[in-house]
N, C-alpha and C positions, 0 to 999 in steps of 0.2 A: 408760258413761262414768264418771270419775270421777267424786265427790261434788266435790271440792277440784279439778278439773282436771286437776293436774299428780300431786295426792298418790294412795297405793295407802292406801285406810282399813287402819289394825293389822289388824284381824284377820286380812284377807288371810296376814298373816303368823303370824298365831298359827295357819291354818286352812289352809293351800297349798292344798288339795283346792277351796277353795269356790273358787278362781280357776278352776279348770278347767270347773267348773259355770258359771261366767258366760261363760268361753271356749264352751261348747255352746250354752248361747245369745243368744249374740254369732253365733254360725254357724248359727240357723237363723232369727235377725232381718236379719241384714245379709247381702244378699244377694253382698256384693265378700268376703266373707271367704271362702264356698264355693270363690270364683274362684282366689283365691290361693292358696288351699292345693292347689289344682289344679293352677296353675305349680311350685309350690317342691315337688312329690312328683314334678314331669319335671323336675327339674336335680337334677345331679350335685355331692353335695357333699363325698363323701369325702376328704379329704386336704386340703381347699381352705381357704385365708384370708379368712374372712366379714367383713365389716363392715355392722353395722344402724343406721341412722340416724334418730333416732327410735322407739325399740323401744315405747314405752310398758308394757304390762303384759307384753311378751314373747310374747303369743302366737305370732306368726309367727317365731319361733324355735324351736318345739317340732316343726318337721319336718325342721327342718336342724341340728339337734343330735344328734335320732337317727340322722341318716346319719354322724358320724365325720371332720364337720371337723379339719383341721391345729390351726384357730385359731379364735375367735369376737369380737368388737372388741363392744361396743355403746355408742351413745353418746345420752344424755339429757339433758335440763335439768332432771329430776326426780331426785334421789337417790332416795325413796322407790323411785320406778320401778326405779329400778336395783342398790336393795341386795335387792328382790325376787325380779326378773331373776335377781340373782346366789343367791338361796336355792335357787330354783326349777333353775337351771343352773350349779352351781360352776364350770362350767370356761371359762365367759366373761367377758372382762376387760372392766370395767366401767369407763366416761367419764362425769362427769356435768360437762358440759361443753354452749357450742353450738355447732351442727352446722357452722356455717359455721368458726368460728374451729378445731372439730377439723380440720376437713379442709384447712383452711391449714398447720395447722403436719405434716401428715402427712407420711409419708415416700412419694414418687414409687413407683409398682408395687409397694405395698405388697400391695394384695387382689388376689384371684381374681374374689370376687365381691361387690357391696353392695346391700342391699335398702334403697329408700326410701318408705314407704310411710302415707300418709295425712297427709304431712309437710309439703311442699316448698309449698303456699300459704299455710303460717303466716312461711316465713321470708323475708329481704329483697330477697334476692339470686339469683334462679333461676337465671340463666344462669353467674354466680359457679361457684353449688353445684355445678348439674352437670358445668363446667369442671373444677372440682377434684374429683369424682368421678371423670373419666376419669382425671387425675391419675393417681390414689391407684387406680387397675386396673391389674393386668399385662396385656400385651397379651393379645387372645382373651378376655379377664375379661369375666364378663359383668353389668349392672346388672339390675334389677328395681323398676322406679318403678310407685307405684298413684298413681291424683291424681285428684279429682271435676275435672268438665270440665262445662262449658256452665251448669248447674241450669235447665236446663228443669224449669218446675212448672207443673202439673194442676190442684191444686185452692185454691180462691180462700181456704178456710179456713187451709189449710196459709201461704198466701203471710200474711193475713195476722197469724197466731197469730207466724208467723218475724218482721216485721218490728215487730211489739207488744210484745214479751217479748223480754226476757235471753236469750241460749242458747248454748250451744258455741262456734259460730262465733263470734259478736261478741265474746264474754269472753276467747277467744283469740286475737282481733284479728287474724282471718282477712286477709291482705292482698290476694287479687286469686281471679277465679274465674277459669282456662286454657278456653282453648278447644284440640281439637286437633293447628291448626295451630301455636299458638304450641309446643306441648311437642315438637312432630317439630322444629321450629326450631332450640329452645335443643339437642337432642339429634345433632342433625346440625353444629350449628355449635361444638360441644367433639368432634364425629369419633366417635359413637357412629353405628354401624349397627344397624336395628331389625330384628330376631328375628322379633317377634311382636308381633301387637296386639289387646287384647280388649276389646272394649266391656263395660259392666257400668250396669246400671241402665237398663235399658229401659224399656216404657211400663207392665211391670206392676213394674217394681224401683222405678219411680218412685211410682205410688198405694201401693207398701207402704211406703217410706221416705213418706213425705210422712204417711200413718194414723198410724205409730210417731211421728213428730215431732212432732206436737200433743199425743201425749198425753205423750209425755217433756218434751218445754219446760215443759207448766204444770204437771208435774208437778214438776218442777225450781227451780220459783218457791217466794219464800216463804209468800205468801199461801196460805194454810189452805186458803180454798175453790178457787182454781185448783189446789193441790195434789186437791185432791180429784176434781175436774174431769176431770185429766189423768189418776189411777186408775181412773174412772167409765170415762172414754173408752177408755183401752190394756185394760180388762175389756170391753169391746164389743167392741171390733175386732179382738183380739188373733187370731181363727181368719182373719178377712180377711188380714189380715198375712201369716198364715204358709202359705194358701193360695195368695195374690197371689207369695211368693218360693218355693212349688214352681213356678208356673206362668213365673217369670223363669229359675229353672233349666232347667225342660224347653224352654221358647221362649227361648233368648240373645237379645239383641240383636245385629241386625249394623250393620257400619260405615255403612250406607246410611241408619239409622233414627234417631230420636233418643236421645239417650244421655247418662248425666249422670257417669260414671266412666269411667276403662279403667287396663287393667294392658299397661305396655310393659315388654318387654324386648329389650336391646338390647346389643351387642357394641363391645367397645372395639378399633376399628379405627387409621387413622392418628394419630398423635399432633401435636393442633392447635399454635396459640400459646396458652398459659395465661392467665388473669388472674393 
């Protein structure tokens, strides 16, 4: 995560390289990053009109730029995010802009395809959003939404380190936690038909996010000794962690089990009434 939230610290940009190093391990801490880069290496992007919504540092852009998109759109509410973006991939036109009010003023079947991911519970209007994402898809266009669902939690430390301390979620003013059925909903009721669906954060995605989150919240704090705390801690546990998300990769989660994420993808079929 960011230090600033929303900001990419300089050096990033004096150093492109060290992003990619945090991108590796962002991919063997988080267990939903493995997932998705799973989906976006089976779709087709050659030729195709991308639009990313919420890109943040880009990462999920570096498998479908090497395929030879027509076009790339990306839209943020962090400049920083997106003059990075754009170091990193020149040939993405950059929005810093938000999500909702881009996607109003877009132009109808504009994309092919748009990915939204890790996004859609900071913003107002879900049903809005992915209205106007069909929108803004040529028919056959396909979306690609990740979104945590339920937060089923495990361990009583975790619950209450999360509800004691500052972190991510609350400073971002997280609006609402999805449960399944609402996201098949809002996606059936804007006329997207679902592709696929993958659960992500099972019962061992869940003790390795939940280990990692104690020790990044206080570590996160400004308090010296919670900082300390949360180093002591993420220095203990850190091989459980990364033990805990080999064993969620070779064991998935299926739809039957409990599950705290999933990645849909889904197809832009009949063309509803809009908001």
């Amino acid at each position: 995560m960011n230090l600033n939230l929303h900001e990419i610290p300089a050096i990033f940009s004096a150093f492109p390289i060290l992003m990619r190093v945090v991108w590796a391990v962002k991919f063997g801490l988080y267990p939903r990053v493995a997932v998705i880069y799973k989906h976006l290496r089976s779709l087709q992007f050659q030729g195709k009109r991308i639009l990313d919504l919420g890109s943040g540092d880009g990462q999920f852009l570096e498998p479908i730029v090497g395929s030879r998109p027509n076009s790339i759109a990306v839209v943020d509410i962090s400049a920083s995010n997106l003059n990075f973006t754009k170091l990193l991939f020149p040939m993405v036109q950059t929005h810093v802009q938000d999500v909702e009010l881009f996607l109003k003023q877009a132009d109808s079947s504009k994309y092919d395809y748009v990915q939204c991911i890790s996004t859609l519970q900071y913003l107002d209007n879900p049903q809005v959003i992915i209205d106007n994402i069909r929108r803004v898809l040529a028919h056959e266009g396909r979306f690609l939404l990740y979104v945590p669902l339920n937060q089923f939690q495990e361990f009583f430390l975790y619950r209450w380190v999360f509800n004691r301390f500052s972190n991510y979620e609350t400073r971002m003013n997280r609006k609402r936690i999805f449960s399944q059925g609402e996201i098949q909903q809002y996606l059936e009721i804007a006329g997207f038909q679902i592709k696929s669906f993958t659960p992500t954060y099972g019962w061992f995605g869940r003790w390795s996010h939940e280990l990692l989150s104690i020790g990044t919240i206080l570590g996160s704090q400004s308090n010296l000794l919670l900082k300390l705390t949360g180093l002591i801690w993420l220095f203990h546990f850190i091989w459980v962690i990364l033990i805990l998300n080999v064993l969620e990769y070779a064991f998935p989660p299926t739809e039957s089990e409990r599950f705290n994420g999933a990645v849909f993808i889904v197809e832009a079929g009949f063309t509803p009434g809009l908001k």
